[in-house]
Rosetta silent file (secondary structure, phi, psi, omega in degrees, C-alpha in Angstrom):
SEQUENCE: XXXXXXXXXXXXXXXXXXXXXXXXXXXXXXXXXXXXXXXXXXXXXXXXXXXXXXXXXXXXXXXXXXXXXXXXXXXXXXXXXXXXXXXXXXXXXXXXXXXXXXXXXXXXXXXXXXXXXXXXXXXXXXXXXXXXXXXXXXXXXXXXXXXXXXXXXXXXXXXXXXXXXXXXXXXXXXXXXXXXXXXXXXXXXXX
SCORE:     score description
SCORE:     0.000 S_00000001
   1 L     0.000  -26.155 -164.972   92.346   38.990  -14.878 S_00000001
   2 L   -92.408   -7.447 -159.735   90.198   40.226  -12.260 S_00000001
   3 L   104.885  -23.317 -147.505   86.740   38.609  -13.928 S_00000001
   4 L   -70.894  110.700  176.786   85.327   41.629  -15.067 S_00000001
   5 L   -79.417  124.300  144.012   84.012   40.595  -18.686 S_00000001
   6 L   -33.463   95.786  175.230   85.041   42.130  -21.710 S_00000001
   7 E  -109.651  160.141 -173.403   82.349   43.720  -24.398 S_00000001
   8 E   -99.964  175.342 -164.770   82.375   44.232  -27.562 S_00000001
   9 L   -21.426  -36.753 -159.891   80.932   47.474  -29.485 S_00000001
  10 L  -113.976   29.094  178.872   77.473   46.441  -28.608 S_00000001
  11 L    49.001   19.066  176.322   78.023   45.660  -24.959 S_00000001
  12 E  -111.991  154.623 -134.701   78.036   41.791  -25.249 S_00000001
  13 E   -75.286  148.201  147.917   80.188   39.709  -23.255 S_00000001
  14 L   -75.504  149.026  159.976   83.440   38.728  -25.631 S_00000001
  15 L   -21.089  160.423   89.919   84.555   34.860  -26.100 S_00000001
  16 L   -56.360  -21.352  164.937   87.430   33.885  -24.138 S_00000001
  17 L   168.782  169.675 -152.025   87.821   31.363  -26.717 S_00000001
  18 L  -123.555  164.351  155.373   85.501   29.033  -29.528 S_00000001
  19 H   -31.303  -56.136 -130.965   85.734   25.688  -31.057 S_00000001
  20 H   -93.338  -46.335 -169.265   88.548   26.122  -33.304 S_00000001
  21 H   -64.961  -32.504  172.665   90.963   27.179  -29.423 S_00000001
  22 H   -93.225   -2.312  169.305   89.630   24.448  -28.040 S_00000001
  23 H   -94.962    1.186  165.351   90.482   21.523  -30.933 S_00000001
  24 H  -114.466    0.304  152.352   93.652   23.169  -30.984 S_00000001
  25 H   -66.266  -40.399 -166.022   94.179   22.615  -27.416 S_00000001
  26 H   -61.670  -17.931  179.060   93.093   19.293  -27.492 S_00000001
  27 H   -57.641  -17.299  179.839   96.110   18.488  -30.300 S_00000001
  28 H   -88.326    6.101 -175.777   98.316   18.880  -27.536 S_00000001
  29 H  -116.784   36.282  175.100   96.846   15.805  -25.434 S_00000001
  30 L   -91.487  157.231  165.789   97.427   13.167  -28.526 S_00000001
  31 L   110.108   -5.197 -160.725   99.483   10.419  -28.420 S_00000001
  32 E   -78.730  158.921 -160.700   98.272    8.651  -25.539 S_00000001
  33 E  -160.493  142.651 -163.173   97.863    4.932  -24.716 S_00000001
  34 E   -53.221  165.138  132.073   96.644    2.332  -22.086 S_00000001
  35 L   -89.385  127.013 -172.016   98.785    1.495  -19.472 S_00000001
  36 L   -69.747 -178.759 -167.252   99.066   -1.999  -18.511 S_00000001
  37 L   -72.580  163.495  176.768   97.401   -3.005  -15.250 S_00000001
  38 L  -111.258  141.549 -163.483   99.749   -3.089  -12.246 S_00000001
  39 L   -70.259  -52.156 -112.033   99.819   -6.783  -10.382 S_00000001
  40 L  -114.540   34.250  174.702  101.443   -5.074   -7.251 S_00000001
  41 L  -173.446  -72.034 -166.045   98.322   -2.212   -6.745 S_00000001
  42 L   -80.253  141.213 -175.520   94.717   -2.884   -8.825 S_00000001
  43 L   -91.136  151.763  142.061   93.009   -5.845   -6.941 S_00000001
  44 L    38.562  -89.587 -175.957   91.383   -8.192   -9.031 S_00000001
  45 L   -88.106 -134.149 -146.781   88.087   -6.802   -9.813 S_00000001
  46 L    13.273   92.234  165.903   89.891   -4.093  -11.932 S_00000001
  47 L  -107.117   38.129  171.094   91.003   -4.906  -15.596 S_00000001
  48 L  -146.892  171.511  157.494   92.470   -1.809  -16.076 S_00000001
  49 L   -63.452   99.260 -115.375   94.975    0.591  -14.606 S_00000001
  50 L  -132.519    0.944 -171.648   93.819    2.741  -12.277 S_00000001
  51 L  -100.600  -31.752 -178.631   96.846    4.602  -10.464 S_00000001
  52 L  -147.097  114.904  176.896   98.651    5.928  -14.466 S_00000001
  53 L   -97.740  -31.586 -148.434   95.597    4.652  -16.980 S_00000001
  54 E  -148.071  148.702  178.471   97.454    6.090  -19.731 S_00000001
  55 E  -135.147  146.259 -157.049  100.775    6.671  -21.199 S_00000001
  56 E   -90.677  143.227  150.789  102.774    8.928  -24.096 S_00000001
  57 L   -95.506  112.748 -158.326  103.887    7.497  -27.297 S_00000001
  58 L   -86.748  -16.752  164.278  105.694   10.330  -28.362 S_00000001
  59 L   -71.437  -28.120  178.872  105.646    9.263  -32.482 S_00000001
  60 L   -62.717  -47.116 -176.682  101.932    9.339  -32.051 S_00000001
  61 L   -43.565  176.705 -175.543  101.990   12.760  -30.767 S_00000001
  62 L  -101.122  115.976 -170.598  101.106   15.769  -32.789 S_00000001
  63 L   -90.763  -30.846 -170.785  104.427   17.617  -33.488 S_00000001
  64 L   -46.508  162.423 -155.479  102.600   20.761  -34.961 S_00000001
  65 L  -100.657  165.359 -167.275  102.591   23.905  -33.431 S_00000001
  66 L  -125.034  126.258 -153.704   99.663   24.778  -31.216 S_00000001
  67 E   -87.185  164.705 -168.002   98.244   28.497  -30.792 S_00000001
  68 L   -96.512  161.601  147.277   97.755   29.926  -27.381 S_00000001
  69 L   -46.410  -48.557 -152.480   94.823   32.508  -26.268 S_00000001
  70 L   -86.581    3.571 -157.243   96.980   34.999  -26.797 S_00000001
  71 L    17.394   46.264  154.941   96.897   34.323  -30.347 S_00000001
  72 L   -90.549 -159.672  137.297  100.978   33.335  -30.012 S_00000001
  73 E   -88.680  151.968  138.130  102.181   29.244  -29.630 S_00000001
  74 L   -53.682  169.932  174.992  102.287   27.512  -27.170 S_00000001
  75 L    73.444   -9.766 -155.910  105.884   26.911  -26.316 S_00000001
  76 L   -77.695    4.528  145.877  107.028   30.264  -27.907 S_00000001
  77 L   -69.205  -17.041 -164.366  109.196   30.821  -24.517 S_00000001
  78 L   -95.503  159.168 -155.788  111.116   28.098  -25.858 S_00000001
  79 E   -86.891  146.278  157.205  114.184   28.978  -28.741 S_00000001
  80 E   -99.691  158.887 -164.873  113.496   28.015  -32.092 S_00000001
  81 H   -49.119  -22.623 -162.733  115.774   25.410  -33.025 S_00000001
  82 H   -98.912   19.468 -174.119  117.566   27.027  -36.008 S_00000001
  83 H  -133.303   47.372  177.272  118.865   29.577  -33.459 S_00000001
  84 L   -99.098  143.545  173.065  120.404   27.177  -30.752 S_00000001
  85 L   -54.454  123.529  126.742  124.586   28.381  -30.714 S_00000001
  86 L     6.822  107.441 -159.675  126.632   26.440  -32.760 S_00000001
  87 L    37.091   48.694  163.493  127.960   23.098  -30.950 S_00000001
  88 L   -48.815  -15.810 -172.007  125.589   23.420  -28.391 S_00000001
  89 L   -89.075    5.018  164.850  126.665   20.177  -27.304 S_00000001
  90 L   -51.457  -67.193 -154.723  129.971   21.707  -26.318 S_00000001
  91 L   -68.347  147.838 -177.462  128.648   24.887  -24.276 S_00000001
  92 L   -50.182  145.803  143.713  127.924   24.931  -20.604 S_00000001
  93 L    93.280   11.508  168.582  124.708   23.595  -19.018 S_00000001
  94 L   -73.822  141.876 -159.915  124.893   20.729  -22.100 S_00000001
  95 E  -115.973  154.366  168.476  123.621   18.053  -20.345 S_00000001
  96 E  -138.926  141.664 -176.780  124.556   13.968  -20.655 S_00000001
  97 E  -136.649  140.571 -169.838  123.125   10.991  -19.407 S_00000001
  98 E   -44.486   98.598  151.423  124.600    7.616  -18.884 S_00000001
  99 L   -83.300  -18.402 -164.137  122.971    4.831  -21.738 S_00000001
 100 L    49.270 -123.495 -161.352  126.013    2.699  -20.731 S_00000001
 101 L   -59.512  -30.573 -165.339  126.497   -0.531  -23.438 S_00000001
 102 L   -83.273  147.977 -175.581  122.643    0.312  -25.792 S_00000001
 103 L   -82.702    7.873 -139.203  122.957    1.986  -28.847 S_00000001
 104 L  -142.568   98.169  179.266  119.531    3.382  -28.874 S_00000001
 105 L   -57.627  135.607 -165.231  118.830    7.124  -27.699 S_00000001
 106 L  -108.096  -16.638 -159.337  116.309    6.594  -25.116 S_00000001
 107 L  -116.651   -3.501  160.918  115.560    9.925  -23.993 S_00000001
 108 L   -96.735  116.803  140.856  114.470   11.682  -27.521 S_00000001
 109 L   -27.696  149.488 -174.786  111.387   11.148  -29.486 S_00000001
 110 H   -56.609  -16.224 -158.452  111.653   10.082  -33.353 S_00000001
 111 H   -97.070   21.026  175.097  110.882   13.747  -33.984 S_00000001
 112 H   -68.963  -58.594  169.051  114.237   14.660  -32.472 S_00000001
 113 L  -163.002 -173.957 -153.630  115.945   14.917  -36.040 S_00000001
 114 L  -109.634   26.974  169.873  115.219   13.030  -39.203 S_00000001
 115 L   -99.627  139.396   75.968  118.072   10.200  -38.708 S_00000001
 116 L    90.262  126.701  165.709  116.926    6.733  -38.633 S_00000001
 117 L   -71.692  -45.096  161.074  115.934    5.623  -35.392 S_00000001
 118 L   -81.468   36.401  156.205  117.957    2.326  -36.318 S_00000001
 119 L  -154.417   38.092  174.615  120.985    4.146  -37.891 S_00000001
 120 L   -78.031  146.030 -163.652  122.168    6.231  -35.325 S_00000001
 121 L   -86.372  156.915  157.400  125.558    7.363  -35.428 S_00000001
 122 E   -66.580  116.398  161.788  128.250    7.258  -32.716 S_00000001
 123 E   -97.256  154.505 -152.888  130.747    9.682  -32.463 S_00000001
 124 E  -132.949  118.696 -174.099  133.193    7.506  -30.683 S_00000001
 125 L   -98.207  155.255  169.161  135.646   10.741  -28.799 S_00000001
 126 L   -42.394  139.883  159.157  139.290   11.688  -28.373 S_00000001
 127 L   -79.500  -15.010  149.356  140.865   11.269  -25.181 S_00000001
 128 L   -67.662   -7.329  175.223  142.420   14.515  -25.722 S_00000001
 129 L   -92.460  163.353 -164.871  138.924   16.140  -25.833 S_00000001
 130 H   -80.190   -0.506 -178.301  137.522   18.382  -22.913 S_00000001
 131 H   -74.238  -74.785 -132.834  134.351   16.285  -23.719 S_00000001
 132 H   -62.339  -52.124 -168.213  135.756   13.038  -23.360 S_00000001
 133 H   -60.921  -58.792 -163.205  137.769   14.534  -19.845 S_00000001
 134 H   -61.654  -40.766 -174.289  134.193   15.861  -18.380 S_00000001
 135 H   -93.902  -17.780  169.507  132.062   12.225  -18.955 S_00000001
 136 H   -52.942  -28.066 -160.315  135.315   10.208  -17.922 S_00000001
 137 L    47.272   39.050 -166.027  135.526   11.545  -14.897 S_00000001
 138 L   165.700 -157.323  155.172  139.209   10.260  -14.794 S_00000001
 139 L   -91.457  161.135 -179.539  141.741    8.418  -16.725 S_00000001
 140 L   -60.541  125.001  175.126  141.649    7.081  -19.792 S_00000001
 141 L   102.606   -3.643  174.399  141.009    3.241  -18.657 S_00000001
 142 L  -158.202   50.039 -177.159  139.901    3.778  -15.189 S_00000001
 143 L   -72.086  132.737 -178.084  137.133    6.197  -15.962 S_00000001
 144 L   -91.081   73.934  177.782  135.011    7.320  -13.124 S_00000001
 145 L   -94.852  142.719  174.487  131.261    7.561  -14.697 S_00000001
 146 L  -104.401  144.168 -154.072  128.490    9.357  -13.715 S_00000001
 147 L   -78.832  -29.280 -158.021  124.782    8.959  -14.789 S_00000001
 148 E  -133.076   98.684 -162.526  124.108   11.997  -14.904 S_00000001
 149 E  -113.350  116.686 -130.314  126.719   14.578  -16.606 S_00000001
 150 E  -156.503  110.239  172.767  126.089   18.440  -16.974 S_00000001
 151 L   -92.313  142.803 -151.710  128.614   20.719  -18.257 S_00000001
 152 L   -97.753   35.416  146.062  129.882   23.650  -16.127 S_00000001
 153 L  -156.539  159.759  178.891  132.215   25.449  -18.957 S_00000001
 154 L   -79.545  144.924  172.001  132.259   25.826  -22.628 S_00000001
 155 L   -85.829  144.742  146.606  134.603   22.901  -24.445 S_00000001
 156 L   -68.849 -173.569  178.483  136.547   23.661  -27.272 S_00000001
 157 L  -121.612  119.193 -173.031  136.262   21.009  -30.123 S_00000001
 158 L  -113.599  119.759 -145.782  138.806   18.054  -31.166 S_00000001
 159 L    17.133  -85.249  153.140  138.890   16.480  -34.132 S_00000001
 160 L   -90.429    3.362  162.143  135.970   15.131  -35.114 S_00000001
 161 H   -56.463  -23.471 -169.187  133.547   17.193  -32.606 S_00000001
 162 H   -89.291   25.927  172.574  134.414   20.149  -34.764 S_00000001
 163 H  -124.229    3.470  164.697  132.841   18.979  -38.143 S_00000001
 164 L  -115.413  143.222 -160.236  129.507   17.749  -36.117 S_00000001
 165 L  -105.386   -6.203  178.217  127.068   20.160  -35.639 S_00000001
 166 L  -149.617  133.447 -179.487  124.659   17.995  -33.687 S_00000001
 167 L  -149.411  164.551 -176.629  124.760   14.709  -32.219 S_00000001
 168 L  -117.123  -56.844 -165.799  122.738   12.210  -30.161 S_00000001
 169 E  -124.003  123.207  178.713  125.196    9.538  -28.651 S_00000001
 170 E  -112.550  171.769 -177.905  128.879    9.758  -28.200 S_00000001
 171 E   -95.686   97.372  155.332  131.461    6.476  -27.039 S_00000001
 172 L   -41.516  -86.853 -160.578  133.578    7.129  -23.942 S_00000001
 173 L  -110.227  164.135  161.069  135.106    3.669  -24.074 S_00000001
 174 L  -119.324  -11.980  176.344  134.693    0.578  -26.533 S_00000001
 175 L  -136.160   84.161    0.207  135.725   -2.385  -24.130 S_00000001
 176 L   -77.833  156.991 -179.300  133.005   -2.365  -22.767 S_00000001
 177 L   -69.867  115.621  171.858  131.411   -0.191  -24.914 S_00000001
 178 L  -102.053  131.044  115.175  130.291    2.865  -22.302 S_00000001
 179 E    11.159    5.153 -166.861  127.777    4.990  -23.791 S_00000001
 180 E   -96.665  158.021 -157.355  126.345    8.707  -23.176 S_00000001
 181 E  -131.471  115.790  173.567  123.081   10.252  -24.764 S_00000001
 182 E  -105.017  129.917 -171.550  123.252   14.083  -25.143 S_00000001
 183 E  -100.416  130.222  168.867  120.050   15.729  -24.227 S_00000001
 184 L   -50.506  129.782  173.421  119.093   18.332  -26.312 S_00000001
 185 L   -83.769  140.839 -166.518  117.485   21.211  -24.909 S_00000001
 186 L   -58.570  143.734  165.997  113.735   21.940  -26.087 S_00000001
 187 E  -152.733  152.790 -179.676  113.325   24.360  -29.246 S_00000001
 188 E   -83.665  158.616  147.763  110.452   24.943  -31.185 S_00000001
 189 L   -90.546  124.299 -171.158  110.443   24.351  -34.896 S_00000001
 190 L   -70.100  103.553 -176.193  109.388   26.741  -37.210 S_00000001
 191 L   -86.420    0.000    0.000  106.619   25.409  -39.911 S_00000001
């Protein structure tokens, strides 16, 4: 930490790291893509973007896991996934965010889970659930929404939250159809 290099039996300096650490850094900077030009900043003589050049497409990225120096992963502060509690989307500090009328989780990558970007399900909730009470913010029919919803106690489960074990978008209302997108908290996957 201090500089001091590290030798090996024969008093020459060790690596800090080779080829093969640095191609397996670079897997973590895939996915990327121009950005178009901005009218309203690059003059003119510019035909490219010059304030954000580049942007992620998160199906392009590289979902695989990526090893550290330390010969751990990266990310390996983070849970793996097959040990997140049971209804996490229940349990305090589950977080929700407003899609209002679109059907289309906006805030997950395809690599979220392995349903169908076009055939995501609803769960459309009880008005008797402690879910339903926390993103209404009200009554039923004169619900008080917020964009941003984050829950401060664990929920029980009502009908059909308790036979899903995961979900992306549940249905407040249906006329108009309101919306929320439950964000998932990061976990690693195990390969």
């Amino acid at each position: 930490m201090d500089g001091t290099l590290e030798l090996d039996s024969s008093g020459l300096p060790i690596a800090a790291y080779d080829n093969t650490d640095i191609q397996n850094f670079a897997r973590a900077w895939t996915g990327f893509t121009r950005q178009e030009k901005r009218s309203n900043i690059e003059s003119l003589r510019w035909d490219y973007n010059r304030m954000d050049p580049l942007r992620i497409e998160g199906q392009w990225r590289d979902a695989s896991p990526k090893m550290d120096l330390d010969g751990s992963y990266i990310g390996d502060k983070v849970p793996l996934c097959v040990d997140r509690p049971e209804k996490q989307f229940l349990r305090k500090g589950a977080t929700y965010r407003l899609v209002g009328s679109s059907y289309q989780p906006m805030f997950h990558s395809p690599q979220w889970s392995s349903v169908d970007q076009d055939k995501v399900k609803i769960l459309s909730l009880s008005t008797s659930s402690g879910l339903y009470s926390k993103l209404c913010n009200g009554s039923p029919g004169s619900c008080n929404f917020q964009t941003v919803v984050t829950i401060d106690t664990n929920l029980g489960c009502v009908g059909i939250e308790c036979s899903v074990d995961d979900l992306r978008l549940v249905q407040v209302q249906s006329n108009p159809p309101i919306n929320y997108e439950y964000v998932r908290p990061p976990c690693e996957y195990k390969i």
